[in-house]
C-alpha positions as CSV (number, residue, x, y, z in Angstrom):
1,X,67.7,115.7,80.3
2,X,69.2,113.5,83.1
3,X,71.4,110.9,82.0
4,X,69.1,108.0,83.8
5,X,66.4,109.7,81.4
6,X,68.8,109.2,78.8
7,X,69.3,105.6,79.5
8,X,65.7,104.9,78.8
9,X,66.1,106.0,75.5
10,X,69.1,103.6,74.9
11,X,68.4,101.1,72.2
12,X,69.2,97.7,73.1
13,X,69.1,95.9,69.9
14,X,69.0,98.7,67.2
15,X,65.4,97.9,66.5
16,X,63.2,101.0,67.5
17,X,61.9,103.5,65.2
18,X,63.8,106.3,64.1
19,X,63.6,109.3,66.3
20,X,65.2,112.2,63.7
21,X,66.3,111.2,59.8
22,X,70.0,111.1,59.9
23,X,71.8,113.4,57.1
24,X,75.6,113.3,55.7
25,X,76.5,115.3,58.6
26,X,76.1,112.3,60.8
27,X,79.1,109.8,61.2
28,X,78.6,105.6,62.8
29,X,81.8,105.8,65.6
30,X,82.2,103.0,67.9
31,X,81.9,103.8,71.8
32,X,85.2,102.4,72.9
33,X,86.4,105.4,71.1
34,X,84.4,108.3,72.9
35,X,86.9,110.5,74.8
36,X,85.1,111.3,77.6
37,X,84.6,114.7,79.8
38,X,84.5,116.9,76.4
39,X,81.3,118.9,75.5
40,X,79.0,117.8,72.7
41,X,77.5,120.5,70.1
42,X,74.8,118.1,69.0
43,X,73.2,115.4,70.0
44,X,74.4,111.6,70.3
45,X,71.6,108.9,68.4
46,X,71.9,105.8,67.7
47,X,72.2,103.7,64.4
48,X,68.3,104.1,63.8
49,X,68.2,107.3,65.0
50,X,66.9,107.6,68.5
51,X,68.1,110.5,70.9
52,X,70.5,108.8,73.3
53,X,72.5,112.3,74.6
54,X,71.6,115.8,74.4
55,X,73.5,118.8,72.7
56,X,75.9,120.7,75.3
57,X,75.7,117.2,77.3
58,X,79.4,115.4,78.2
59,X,80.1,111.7,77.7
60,X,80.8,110.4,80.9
61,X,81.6,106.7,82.0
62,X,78.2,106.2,83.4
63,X,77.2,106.7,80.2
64,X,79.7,104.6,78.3
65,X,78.3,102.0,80.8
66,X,74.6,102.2,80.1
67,X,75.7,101.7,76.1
68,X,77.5,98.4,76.8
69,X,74.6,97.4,79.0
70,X,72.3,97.9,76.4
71,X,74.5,96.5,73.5
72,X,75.2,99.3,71.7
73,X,78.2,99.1,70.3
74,X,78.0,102.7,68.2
75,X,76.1,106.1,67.9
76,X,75.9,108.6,65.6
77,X,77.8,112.0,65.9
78,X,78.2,115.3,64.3
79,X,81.2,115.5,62.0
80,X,81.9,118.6,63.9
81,X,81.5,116.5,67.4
82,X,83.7,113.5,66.0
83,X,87.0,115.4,65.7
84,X,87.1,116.0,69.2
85,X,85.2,113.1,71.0
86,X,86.3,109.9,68.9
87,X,89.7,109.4,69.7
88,X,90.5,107.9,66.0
89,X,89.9,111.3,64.8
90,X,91.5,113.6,67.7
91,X,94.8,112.0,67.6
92,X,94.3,112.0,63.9
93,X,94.8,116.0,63.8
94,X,97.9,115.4,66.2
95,X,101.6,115.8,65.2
96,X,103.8,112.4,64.5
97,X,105.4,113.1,67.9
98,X,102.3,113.2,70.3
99,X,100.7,110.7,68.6
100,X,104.1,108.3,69.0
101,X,103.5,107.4,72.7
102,X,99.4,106.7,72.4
103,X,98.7,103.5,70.7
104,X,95.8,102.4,73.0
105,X,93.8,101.1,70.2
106,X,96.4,99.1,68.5
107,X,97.1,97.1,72.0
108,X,93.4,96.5,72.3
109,X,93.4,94.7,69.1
110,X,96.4,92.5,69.8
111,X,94.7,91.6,73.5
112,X,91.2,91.2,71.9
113,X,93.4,88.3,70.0
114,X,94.7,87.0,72.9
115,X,91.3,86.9,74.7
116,X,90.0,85.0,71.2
117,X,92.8,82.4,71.8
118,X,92.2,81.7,75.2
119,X,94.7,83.4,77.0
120,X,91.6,85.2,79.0
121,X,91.4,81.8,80.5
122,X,93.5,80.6,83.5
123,X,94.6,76.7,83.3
124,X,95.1,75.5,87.1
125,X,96.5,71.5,86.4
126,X,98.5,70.4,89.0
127,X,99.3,70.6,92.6
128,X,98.1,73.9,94.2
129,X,101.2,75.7,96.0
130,X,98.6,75.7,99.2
131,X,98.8,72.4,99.8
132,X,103.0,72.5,100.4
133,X,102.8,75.2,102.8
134,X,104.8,74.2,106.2
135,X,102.4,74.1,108.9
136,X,103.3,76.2,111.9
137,X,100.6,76.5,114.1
138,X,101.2,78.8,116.9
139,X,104.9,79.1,117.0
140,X,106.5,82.2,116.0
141,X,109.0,82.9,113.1
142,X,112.5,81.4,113.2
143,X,114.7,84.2,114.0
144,X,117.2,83.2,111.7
145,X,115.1,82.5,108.9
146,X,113.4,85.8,109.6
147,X,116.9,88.0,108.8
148,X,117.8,85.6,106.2
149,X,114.2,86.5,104.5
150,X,114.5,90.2,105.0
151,X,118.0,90.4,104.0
152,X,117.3,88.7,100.5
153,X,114.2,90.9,100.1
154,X,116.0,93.9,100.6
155,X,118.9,92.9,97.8
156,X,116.3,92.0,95.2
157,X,114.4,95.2,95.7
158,X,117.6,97.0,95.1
159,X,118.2,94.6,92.5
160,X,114.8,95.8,91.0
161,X,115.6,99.1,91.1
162,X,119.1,98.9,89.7
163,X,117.3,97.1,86.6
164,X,114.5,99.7,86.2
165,X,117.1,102.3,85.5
166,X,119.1,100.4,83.1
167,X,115.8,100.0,81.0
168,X,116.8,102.5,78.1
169,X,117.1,102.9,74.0
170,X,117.8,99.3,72.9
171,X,118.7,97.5,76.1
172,X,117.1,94.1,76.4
173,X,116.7,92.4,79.7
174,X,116.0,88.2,79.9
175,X,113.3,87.7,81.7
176,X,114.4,84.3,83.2
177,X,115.7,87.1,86.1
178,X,111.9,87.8,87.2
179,X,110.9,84.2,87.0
180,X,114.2,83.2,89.1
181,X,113.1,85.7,91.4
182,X,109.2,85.1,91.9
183,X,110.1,80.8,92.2
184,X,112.4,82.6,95.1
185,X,109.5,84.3,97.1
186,X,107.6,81.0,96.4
187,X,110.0,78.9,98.3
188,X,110.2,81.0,101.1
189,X,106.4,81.2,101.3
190,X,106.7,77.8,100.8
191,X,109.1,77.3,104.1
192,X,107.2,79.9,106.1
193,X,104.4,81.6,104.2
194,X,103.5,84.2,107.0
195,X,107.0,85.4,107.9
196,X,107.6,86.1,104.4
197,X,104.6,88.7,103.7
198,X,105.5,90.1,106.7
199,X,109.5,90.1,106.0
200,X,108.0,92.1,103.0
201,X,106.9,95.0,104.9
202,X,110.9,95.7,106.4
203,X,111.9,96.7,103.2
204,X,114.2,99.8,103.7
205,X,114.8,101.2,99.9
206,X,114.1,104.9,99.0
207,X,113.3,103.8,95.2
208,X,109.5,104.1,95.7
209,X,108.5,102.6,92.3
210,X,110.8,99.6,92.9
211,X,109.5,99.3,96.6
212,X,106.0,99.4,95.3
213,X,106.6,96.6,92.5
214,X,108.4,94.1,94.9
215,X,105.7,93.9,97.8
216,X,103.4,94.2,95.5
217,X,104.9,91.0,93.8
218,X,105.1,89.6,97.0
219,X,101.8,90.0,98.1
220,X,99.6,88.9,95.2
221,X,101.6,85.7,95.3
222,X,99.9,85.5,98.7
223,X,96.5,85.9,97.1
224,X,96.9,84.0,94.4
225,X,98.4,81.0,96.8
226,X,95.2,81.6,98.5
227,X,93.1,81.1,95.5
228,X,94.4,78.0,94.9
229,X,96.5,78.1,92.2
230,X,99.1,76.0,90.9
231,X,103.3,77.2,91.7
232,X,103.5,78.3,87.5
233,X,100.2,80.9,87.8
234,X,101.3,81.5,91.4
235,X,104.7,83.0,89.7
236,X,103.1,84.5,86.4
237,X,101.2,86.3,89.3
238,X,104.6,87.3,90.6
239,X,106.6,88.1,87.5
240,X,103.6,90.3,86.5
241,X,103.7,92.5,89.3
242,X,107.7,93.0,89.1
243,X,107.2,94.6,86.0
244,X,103.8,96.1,85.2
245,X,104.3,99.5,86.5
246,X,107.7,99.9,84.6
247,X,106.3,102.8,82.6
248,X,106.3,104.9,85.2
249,X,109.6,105.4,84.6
250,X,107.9,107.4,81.3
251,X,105.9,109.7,83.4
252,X,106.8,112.9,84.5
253,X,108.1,113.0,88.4
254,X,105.8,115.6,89.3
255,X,103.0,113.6,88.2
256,X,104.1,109.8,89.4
257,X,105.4,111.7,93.0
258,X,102.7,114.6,93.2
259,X,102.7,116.5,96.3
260,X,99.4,117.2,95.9
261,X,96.1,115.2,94.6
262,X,96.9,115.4,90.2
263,X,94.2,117.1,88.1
264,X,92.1,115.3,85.3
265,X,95.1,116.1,82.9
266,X,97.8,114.8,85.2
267,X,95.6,111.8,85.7
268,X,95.6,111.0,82.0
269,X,99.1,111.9,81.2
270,X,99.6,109.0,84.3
271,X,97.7,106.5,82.9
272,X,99.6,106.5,80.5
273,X,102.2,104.1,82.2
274,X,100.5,101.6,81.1
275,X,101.4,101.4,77.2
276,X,105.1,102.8,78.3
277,X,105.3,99.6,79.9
278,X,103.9,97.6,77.3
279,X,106.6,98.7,75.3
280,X,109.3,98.4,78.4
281,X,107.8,94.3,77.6
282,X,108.2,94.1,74.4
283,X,112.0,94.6,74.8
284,X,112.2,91.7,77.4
285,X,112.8,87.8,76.3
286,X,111.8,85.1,78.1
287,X,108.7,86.1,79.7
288,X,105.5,83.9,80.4
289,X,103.0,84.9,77.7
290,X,100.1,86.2,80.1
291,X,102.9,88.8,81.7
292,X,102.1,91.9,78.9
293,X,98.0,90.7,78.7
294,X,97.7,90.4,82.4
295,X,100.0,94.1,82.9
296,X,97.8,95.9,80.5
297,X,94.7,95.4,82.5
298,X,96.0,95.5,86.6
299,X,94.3,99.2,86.6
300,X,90.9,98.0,85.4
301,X,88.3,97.2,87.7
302,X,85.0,95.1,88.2
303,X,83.0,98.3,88.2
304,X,84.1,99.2,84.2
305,X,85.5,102.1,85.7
306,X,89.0,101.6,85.7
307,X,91.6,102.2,82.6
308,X,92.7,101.7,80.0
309,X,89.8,100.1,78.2
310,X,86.9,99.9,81.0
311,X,86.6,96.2,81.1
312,X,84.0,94.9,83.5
313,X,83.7,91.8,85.8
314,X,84.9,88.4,83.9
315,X,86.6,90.3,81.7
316,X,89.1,91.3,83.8
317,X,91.6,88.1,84.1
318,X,92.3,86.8,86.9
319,X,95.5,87.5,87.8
320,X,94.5,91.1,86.7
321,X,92.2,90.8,89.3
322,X,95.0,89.5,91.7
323,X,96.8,92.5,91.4
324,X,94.4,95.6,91.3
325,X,93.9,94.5,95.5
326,X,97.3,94.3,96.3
327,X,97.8,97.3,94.4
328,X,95.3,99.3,96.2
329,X,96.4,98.0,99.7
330,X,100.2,98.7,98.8
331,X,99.8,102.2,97.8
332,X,97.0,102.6,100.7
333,X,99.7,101.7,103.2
334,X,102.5,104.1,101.5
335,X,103.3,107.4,102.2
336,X,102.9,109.9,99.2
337,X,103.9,113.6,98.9
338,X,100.5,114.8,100.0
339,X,99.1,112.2,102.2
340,X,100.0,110.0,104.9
341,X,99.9,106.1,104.4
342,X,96.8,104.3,106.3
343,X,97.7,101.8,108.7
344,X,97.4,98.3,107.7
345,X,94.3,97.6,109.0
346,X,92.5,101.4,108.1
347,X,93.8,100.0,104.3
348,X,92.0,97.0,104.8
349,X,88.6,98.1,105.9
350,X,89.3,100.4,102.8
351,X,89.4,97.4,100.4
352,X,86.2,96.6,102.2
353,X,84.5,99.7,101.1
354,X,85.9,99.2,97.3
355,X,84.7,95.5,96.6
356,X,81.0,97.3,98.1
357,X,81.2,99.7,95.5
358,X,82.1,97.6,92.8
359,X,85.7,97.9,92.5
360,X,87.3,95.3,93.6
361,X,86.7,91.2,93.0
362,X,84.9,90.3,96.5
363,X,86.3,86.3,95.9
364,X,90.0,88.0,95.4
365,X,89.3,90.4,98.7
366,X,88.6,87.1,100.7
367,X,91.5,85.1,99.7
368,X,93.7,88.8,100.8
369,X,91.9,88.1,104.1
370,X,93.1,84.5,104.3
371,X,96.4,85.5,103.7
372,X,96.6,88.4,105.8
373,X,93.9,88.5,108.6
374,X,91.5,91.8,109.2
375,X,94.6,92.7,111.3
376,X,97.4,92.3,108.3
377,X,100.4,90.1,109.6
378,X,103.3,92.3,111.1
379,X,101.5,94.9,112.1
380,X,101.0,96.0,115.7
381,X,97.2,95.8,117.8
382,X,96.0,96.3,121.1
383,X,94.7,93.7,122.9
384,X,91.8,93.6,125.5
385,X,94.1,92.4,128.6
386,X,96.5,96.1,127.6
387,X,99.4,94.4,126.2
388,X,100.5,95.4,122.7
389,X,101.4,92.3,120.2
390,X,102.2,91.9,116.5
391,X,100.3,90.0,114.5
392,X,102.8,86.8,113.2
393,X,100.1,84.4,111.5
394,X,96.6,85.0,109.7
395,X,94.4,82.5,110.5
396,X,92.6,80.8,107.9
397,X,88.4,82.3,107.8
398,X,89.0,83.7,111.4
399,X,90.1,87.0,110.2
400,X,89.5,88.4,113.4
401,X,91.2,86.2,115.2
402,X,95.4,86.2,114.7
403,X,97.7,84.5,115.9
404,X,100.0,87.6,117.5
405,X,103.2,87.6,119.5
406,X,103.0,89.5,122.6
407,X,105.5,92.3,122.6
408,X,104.6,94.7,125.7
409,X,102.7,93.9,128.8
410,X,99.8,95.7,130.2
411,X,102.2,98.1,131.9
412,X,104.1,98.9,128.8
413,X,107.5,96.8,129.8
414,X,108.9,95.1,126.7
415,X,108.4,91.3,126.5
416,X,111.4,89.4,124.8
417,X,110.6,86.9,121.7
418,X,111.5,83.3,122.6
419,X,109.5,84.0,126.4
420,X,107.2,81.4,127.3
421,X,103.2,82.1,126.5
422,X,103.8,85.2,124.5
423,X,102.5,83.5,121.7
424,X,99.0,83.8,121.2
425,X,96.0,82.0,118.6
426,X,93.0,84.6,119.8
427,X,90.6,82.1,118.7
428,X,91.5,80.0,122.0
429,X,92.4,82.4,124.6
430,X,89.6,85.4,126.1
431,X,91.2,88.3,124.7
432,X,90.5,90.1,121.7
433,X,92.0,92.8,119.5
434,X,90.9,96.0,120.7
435,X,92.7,98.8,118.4
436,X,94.8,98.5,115.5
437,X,98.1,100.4,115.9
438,X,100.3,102.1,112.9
439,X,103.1,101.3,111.6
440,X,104.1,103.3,108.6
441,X,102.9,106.5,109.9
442,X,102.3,108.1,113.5
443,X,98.4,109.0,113.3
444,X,96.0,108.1,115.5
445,X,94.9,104.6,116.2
446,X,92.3,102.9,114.9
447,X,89.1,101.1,116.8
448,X,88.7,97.8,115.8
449,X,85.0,96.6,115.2
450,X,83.7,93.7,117.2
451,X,80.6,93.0,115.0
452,X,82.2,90.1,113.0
453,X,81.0,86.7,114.5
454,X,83.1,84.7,115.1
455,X,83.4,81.8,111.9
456,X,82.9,78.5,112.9
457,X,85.4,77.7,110.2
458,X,88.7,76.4,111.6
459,X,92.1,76.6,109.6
460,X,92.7,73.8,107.8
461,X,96.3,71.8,108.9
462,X,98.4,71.3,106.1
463,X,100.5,68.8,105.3
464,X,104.3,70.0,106.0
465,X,106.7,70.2,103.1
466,X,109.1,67.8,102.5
467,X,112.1,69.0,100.5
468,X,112.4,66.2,97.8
């Protein structure tokens, strides 16, 4: 029996008639608890008794998905089934020791509290951080602001690092660090909010995790400045992705740096990360209430298929939300043991393909797009006339459309910043991008696509920043 047959047998209420008469051997479990992937003996019913799942059948998430659909909240297994697919009773038979590190279901509880008192819910009073962005048109990026940004970038990433490997036993870190940090990034977004995301990108640190977590901090400030939220979320947002992926420092090396794609197991035993960094939290003082909520649920996506709990659409917080697409273009543009990163642009029309299939929040996408362009600010493209330029501003709905700084002519020859004209808003001048170069890896380049129309939406001019 296919599982779409299956589905149609799926009670929605609990109200049919009783398929087979249910006997002791049958136990009520609830289906946040089905481990899935393992063989059934016997059948899955429901509460009244109707087939839902056929003997020698595996629960998969589809399947999980159709339940929720349909509101049921628990079926009916064979003792025999229950020790090994309810996950109350399969860590129940496991020793104190491998049972230790697994407390999934007692997070969910203290979270489904949270969600009860509102913390689900994202409260935006006050001015949005959008709104003090400097203005700087088509000019490039100071060039002394520029090393001053990517000098203080690179000490806090090491800074990061040197903190993630002090995180043992009893240590306790105050968390007023990460807060101090993220109101950092958010003035120099502030002062120029383009040359910091790309200032983000020179980062030259070997610590891979700590690279990861700062430009991934980085970047979902972007979105969320985007979005429109106020400079408090913008650094929750921030301080959140400093620290969510601390328990990685749990994992096994082979399995968080594989040099090859991990199996099922591996894959599990790396999930994982996410409660060792719950309890990497729980040691840290000082930190906005959303940061452990908002951590525990980065990995979950709109589909229902992410981890650890499956949570679908709405359900997801926002700032979760935030974070999944700048982790998915961060570790799309990085190098791993087995795979080359995608250039910035190859990432992006990968993110494109995600939010189509359900796995990333489109609204969230959009607002990367703002921030970033289709052609991601400081990376390299071709233009129609032959020169080469790097892209120095998105801008606004004219993703598209750049503003880039020209870097080599037509014949190759290196044109110096600071010359006259090699600045360039695409939207006003008869050239347009034609490729989309690399710059974290040498593959091939990449054709850009010239079916977007052009938006008839114009960036909006802020209001510059006064200091004061």
């Amino acid at each position: 029996m296919s599982e779409l047959a299956q589905s149609e047998t799926v009670s929605s209420k609990g109200d049919s008639a009783p398929a087979v008469s249910m006997d002791g051997d049958f136990v009520l479990v609830d289906i946040e608890t089905l481990l899935l992937g393992r063989p059934l003996k016997f059948p899955v019913y429901d509460r009244t008794g109707v087939l839902l799942l056929a003997k020698d059948s595996v629960i998969t998430p589809n399947f999980r998905r159709i339940l929720r659909e349909r509101e049921v909240t628990k079926v009916r297994l064979h003792n025999d089934d229950a020790d090994i697919i309810s996950s109350t009773r399969a860590m129940g038979k496991l020793g104190d020791s491998a049972r230790k590190a697994n407390h999934d279901l007692e997070i969910s509880k203290q979270f489904q509290e949270s969600v009860e008192n509102g913390l689900q819910f994202v409260s935006n009073q006050g001015d949005a951080v959008h709104d003090a962005i400097i203005d700087h048109g088509n000019n490039g990026y100071c060039p002394d602001k520029q090393a001053e940004l990517d000098e203080k970038n690179q000490k806090q990433c090491e800074t990061l690092a040197q903190l993630m490997n002090s995180v043992s036993g009893s240590n306790r870190l105050d968390g007023e660090i990460f807060r101090e940090a993220t109101f950092g990034f958010l003035e120099g977004m502030c002062e120029d909010f383009d040359c910091m995301n790309a200032s983000s990108l020179n980062l030259k640190i070997d610590d891979r995790l700590a690279q990861h977590c700062h430009r991934m901090s980085i970047l979902a400030m972007s979105i969320a400045v985007e979005i429109g939220l106020n400079d408090e979320n913008v650094c929750r947002v921030g301080v959140t992705g400093l620290l969510h992926d601390w328990g990685m420092l749990k994992v096994p090396e082979h399995i968080r740096n594989p040099g090859k794609p991990l199996k099922e197991l591996d894959r599990l035993e790396l999930q994982k990360h996410v409660m060792y960094s719950i309890d990497i939290l729980e040691k840290m003082t000082g930190l906005p209430t959303l940061v452990p909520l908002v951590s525990y649920q980065v990995h979950e996506q709109m589909n229902g298929e992410g981890y650890p709990r499956g949570r679908v659409g709405n359900n997801i917080h926002l700032f979760a939300r935030i974070l999944h697409v700048a982790h998915c273009y961060v570790e799309l543009t990085t190098k791993t043991g087995y795979r080359n990163a995608l250039s910035p642009y190859d990432a992006t029309m990968q993110l494109f393909r995600y939010a189509k299939n359900g796995i990333l929040d489109p609204v969230v996408l959009r607002a990367l797009l703002r921030a970033q362009s289709l052609f991601p600010v400081g990376s390299l493209v071709m233009l129609s006339s032959g020169s080469m330029a790097k892209v120095v501003r998105a801008n606004g709905d004219l993703f598209a459309e750049p503003i880039v700084q020209l870097v080599q002519d037509s014949q190759g020859n290196e044109i110096k910043q600071g010359e006259s004209g090699t600045i360039l808003n695409l939207s006003e001048v008869d050239c347009k991008v034609t490729q989309a170069m690399p710059i974290f890896h040498d593959a091939e380049p990449i054709p850009a696509p010239h079916f977007l129309k052009k938006s008839k939406a114009s960036r909006k001019h802020r209001q510059k920043f006064q200091a004061g």
